[in-house]
ROSE-4610 file (N, C-alpha, C; in Angstrom, 1 decimal, always signed):
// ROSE-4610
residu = [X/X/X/X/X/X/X/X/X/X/X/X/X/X/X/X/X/X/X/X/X/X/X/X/X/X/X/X/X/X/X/X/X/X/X/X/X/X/X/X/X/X/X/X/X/X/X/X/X/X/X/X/X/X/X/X/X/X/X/X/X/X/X/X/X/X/X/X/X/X/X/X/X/X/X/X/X/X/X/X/X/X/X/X/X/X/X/X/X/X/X/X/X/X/X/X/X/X/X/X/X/X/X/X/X/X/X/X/X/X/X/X/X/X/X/X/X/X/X/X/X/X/X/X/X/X/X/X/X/X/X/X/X/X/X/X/X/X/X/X/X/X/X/X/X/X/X/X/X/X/X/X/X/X/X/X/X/X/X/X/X/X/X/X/X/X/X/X/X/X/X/X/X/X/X/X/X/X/X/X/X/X/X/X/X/X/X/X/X/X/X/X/X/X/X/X/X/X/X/X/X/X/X/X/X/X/X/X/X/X/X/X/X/X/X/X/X/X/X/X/X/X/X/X/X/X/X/X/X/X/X/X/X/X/X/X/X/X/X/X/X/X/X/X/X/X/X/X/X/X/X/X/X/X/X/X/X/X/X/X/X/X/X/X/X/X/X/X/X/X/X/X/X/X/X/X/X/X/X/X/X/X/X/X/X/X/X/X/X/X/X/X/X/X/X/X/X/X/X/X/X/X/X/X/X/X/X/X/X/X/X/X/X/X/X/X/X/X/X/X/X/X/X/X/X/X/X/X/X/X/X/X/X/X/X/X/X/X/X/X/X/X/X/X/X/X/X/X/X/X/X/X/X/X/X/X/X/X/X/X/X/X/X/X/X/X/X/X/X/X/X/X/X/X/X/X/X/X/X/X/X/X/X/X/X/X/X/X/X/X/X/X/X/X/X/X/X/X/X/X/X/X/X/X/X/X/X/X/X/X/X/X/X/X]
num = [1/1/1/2/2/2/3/3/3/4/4/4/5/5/5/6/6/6/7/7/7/8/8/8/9/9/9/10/10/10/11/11/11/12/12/12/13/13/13/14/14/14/15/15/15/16/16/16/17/17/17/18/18/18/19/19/19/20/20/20/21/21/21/22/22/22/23/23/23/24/24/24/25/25/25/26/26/26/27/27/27/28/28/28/29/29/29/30/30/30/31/31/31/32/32/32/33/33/33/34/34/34/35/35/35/36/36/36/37/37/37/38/38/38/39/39/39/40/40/40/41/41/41/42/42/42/43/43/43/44/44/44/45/45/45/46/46/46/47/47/47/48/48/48/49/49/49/50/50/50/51/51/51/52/52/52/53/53/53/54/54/54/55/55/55/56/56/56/57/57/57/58/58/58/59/59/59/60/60/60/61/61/61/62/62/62/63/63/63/64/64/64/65/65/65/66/66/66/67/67/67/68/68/68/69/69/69/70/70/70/71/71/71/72/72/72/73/73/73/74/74/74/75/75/75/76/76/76/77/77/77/78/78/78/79/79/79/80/80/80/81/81/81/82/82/82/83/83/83/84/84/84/85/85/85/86/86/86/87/87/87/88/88/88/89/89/89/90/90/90/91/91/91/92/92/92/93/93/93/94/94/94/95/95/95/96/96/96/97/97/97/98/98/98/99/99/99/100/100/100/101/101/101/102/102/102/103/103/103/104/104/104/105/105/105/106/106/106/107/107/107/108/108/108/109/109/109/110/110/110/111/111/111/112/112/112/113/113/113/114/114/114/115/115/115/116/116/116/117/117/117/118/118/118/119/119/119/120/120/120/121/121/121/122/122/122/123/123/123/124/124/124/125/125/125/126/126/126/127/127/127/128/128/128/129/129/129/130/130/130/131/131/131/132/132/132/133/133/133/134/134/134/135/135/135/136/136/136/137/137/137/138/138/138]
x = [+335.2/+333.8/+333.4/+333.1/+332.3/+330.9/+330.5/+329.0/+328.9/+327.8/+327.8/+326.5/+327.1/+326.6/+325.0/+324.4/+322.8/+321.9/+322.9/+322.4/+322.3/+323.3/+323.2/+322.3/+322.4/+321.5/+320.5/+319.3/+318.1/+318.3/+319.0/+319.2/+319.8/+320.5/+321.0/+319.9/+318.7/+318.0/+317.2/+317.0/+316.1/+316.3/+317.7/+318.1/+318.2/+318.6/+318.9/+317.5/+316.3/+315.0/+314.3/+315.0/+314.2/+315.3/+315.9/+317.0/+318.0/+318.7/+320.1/+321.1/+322.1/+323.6/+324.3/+325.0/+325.3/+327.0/+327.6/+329.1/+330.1/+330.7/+331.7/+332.7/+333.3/+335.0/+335.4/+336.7/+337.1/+337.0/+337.2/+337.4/+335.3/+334.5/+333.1/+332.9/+333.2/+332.7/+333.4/+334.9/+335.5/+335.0/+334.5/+334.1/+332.6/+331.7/+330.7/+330.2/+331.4/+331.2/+332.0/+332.7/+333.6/+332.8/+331.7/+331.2/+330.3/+330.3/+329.7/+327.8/+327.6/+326.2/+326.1/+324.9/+324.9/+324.9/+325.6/+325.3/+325.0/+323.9/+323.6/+324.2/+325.1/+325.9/+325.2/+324.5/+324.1/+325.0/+325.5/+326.5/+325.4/+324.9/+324.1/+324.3/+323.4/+323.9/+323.3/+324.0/+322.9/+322.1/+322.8/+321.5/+320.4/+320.0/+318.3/+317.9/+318.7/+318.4/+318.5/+319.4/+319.3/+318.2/+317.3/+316.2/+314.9/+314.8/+314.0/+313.7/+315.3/+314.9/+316.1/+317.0/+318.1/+317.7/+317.4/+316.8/+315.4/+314.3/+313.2/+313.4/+314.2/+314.4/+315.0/+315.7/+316.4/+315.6/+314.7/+313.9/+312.7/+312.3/+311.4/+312.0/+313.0/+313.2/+313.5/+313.3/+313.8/+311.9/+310.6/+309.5/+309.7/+310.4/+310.6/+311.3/+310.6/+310.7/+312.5/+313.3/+314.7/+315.2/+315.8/+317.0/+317.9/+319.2/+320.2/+320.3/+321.6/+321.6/+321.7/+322.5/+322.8/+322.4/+322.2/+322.0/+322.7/+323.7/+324.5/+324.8/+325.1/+324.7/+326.3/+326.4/+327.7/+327.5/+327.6/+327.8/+328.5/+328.3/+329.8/+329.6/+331.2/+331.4/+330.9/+330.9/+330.6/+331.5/+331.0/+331.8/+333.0/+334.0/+334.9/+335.9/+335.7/+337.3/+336.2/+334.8/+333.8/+333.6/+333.8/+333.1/+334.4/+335.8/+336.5/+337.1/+336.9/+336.9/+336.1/+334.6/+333.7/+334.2/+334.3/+334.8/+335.8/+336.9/+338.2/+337.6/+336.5/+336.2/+334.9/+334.7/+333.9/+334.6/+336.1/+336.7/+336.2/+336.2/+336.2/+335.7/+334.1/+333.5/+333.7/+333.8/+334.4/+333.9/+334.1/+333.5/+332.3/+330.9/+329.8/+328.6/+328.3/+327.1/+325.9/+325.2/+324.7/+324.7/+325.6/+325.4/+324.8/+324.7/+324.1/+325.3/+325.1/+326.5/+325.9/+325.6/+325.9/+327.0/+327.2/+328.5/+327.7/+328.3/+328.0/+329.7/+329.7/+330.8/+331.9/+331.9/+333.2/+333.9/+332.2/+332.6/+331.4/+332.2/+330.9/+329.8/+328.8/+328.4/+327.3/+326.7/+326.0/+326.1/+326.0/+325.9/+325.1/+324.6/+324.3/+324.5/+325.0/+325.4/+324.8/+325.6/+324.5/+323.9/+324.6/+324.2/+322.4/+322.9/+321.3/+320.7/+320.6/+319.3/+319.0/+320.3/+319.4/+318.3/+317.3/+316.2/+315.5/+315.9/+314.8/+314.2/+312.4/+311.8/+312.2/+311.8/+312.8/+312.1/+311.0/+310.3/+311.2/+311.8/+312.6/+314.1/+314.4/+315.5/+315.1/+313.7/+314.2/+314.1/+312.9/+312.8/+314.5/+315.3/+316.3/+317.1/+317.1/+317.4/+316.6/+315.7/+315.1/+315.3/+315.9/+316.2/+317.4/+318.5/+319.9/+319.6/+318.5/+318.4/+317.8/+317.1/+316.8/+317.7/+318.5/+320.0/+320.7/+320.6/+322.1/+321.9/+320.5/+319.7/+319.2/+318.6/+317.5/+318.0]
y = [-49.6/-49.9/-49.2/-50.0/-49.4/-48.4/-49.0/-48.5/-48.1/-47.0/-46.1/-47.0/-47.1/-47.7/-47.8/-46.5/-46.0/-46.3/-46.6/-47.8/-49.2/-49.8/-51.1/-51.5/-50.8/-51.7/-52.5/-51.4/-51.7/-53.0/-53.6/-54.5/-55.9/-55.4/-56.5/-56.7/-55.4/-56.0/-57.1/-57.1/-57.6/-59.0/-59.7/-61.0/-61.6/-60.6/-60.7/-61.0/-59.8/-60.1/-61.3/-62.1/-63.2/-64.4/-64.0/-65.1/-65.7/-64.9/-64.8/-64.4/-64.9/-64.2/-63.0/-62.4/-61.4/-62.3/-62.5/-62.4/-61.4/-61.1/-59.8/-60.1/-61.2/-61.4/-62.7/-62.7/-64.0/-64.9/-64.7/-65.5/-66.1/-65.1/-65.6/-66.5/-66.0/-66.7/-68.2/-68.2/-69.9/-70.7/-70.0/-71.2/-71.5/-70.1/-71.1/-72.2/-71.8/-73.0/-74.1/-73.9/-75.1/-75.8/-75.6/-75.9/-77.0/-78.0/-79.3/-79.1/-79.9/-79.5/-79.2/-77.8/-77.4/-76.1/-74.5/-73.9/-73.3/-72.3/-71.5/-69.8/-69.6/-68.3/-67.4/-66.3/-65.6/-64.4/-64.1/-63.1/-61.8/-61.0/-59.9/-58.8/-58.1/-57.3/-55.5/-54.7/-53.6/-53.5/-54.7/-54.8/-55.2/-55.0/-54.7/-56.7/-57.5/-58.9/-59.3/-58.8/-59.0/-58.9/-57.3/-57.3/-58.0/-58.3/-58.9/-60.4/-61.0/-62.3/-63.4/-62.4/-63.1/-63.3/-62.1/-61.8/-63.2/-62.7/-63.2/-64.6/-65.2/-66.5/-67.3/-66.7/-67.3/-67.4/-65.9/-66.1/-67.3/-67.4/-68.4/-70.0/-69.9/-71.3/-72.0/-70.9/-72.0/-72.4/-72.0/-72.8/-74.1/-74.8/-76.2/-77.0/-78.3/-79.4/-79.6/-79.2/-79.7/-78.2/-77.6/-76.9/-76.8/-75.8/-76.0/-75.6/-76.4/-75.7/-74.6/-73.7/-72.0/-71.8/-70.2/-69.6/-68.0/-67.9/-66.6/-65.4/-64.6/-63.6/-62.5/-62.4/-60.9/-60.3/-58.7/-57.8/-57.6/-57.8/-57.6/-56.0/-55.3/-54.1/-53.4/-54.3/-53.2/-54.3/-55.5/-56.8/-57.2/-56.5/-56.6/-58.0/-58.0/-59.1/-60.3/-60.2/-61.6/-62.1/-61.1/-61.7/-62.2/-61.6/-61.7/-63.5/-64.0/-64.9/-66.2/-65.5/-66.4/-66.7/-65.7/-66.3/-67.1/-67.0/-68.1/-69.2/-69.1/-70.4/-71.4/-70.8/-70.7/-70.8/-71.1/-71.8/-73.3/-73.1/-73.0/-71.7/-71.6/-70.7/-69.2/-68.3/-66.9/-66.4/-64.9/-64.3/-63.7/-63.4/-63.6/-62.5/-61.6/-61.3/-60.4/-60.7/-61.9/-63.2/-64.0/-65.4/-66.2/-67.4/-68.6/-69.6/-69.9/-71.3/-72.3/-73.8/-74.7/-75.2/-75.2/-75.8/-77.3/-78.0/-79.4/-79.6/-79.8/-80.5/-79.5/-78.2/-77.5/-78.0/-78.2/-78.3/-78.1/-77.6/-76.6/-77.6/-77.6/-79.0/-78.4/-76.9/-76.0/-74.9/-74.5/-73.0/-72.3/-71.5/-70.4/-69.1/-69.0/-67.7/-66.8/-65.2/-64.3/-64.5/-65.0/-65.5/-66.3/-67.5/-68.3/-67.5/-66.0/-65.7/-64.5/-63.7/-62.7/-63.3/-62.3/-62.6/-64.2/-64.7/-65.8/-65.1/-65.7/-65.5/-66.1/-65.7/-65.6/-67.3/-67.0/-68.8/-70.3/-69.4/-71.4/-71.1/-69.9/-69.9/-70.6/-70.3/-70.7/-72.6/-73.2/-74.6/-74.9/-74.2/-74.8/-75.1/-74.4/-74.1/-75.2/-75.0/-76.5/-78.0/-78.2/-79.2/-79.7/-78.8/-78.4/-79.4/-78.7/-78.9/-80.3/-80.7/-82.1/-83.2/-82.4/-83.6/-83.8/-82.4/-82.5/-82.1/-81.6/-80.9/-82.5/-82.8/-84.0/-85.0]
z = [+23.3/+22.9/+21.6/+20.7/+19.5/+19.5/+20.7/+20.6/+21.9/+22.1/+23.4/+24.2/+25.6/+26.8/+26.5/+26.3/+26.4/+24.9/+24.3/+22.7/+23.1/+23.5/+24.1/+25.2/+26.3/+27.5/+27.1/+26.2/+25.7/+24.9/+24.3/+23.2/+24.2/+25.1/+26.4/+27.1/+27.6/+28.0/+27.8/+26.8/+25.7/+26.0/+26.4/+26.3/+28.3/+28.5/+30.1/+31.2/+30.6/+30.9/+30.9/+29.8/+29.2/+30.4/+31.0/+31.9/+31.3/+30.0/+29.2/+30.6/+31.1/+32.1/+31.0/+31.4/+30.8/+31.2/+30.2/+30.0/+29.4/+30.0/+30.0/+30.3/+30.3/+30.4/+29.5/+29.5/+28.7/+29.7/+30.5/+31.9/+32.1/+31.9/+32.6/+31.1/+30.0/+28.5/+28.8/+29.0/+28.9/+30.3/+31.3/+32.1/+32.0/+30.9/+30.7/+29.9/+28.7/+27.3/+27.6/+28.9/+28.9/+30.0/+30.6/+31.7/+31.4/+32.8/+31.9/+31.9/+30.6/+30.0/+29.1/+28.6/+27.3/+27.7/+26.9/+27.3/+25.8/+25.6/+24.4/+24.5/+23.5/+24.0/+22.6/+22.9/+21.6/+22.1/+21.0/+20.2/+20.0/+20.7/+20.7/+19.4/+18.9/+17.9/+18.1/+17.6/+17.2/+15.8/+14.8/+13.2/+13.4/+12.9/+12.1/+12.5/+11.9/+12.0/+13.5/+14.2/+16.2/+16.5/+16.2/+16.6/+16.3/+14.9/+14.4/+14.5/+14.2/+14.1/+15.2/+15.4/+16.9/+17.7/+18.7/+20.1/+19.8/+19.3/+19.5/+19.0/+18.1/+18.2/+19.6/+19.8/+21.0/+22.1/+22.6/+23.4/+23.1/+22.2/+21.3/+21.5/+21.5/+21.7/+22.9/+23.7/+25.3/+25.9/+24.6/+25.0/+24.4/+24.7/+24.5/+25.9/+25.9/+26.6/+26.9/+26.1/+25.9/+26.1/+26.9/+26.7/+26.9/+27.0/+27.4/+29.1/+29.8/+31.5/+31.4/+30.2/+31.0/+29.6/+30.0/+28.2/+29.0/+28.0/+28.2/+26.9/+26.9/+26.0/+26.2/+25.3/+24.8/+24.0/+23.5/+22.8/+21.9/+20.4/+19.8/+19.6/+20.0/+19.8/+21.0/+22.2/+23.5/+24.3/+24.5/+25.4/+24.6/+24.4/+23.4/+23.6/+25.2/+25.9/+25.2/+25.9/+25.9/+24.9/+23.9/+22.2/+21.4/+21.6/+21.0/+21.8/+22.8/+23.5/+23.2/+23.0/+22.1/+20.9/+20.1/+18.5/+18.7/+19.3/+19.7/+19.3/+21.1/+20.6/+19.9/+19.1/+18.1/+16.9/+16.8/+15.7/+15.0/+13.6/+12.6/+11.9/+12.5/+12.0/+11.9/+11.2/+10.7/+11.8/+12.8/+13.5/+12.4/+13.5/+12.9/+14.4/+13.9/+15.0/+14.2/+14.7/+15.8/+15.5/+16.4/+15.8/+17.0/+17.1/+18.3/+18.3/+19.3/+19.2/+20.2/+20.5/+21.6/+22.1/+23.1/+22.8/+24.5/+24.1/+25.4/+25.9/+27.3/+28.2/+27.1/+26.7/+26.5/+24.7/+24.1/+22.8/+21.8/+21.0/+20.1/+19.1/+19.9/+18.7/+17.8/+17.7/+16.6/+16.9/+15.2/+15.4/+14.4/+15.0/+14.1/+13.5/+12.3/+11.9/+11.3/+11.7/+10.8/+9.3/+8.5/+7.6/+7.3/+8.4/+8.7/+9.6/+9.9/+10.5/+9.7/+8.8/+8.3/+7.3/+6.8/+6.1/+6.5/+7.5/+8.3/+9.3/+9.0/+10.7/+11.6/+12.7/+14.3/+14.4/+14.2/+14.1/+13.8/+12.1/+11.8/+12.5/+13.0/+13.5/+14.9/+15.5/+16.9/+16.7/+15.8/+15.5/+15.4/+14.6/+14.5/+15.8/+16.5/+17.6/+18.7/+18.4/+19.2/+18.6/+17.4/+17.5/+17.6/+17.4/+18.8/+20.4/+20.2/+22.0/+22.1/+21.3/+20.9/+21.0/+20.2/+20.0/+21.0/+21.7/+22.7/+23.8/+24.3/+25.8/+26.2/+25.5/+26.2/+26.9]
């Protein structure tokens, strides 16, 4: 683990409170993204952009009419098996945290990378995010 237990919880709580599953294995990450539906997997962070604009987008976006069936959540640099499992599958895209992903019936159909949320409010991150759920929740 990169980062010490009593740094992290606080930052897990944050997503888990809000009704995020906590994934911690390669095994719990491939049967949720491969699981039939939608599931939203946020890639957790300890930067400055997690707190400000990850976390609270994600929470932000499940007040919409469309979401996904599961929404699950990993640690990069604490969930080391879960995250390195996510990025797998999360190919094309470079590993990335905090990032967002959907994936429907076991295939990745958006994502979000740190890139598109540093210096954005948690706001057009979560719109973007709701209209994900638009496309592929409804």
């Amino acid at each position: 683990m990169m980062y010490p237990e009593e740094l992290v919880l606080p930052m897990k709580h944050d997503l888990t409170v809000a009704g995020f599953e906590e994934v911690v294995t390669a095994e719990a990450v491939e049967t949720a993204l491969n699981a039939e539906g939608t599931t939203l997997i946020v890639i957790n962070s300890v930067c400055g952009c997690a707190a400000a604009n990850a976390r609270p987008a994600a929470k932000m976006s499940l007040a919409h009419p469309h979401t996904p069936s599961r929404i699950v959540t990993a640690f990069a640099g604490f969930d080391i098996e879960a995250v390195n499992k996510a990025r797998e599958m999360m190919v094309p895209f470079p590993p990335s945290s905090p990032c967002m992903a959907l994936f429907k019936d076991g295939e990745l159909v958006h994502m979000i990378e740190r890139h598109h949320i540093e210096g954005r409010p948690a706001q057009m991150i979560a719109d973007n995010l709701k209209g994900a759920y638009d496309e592929f929740c409804a």
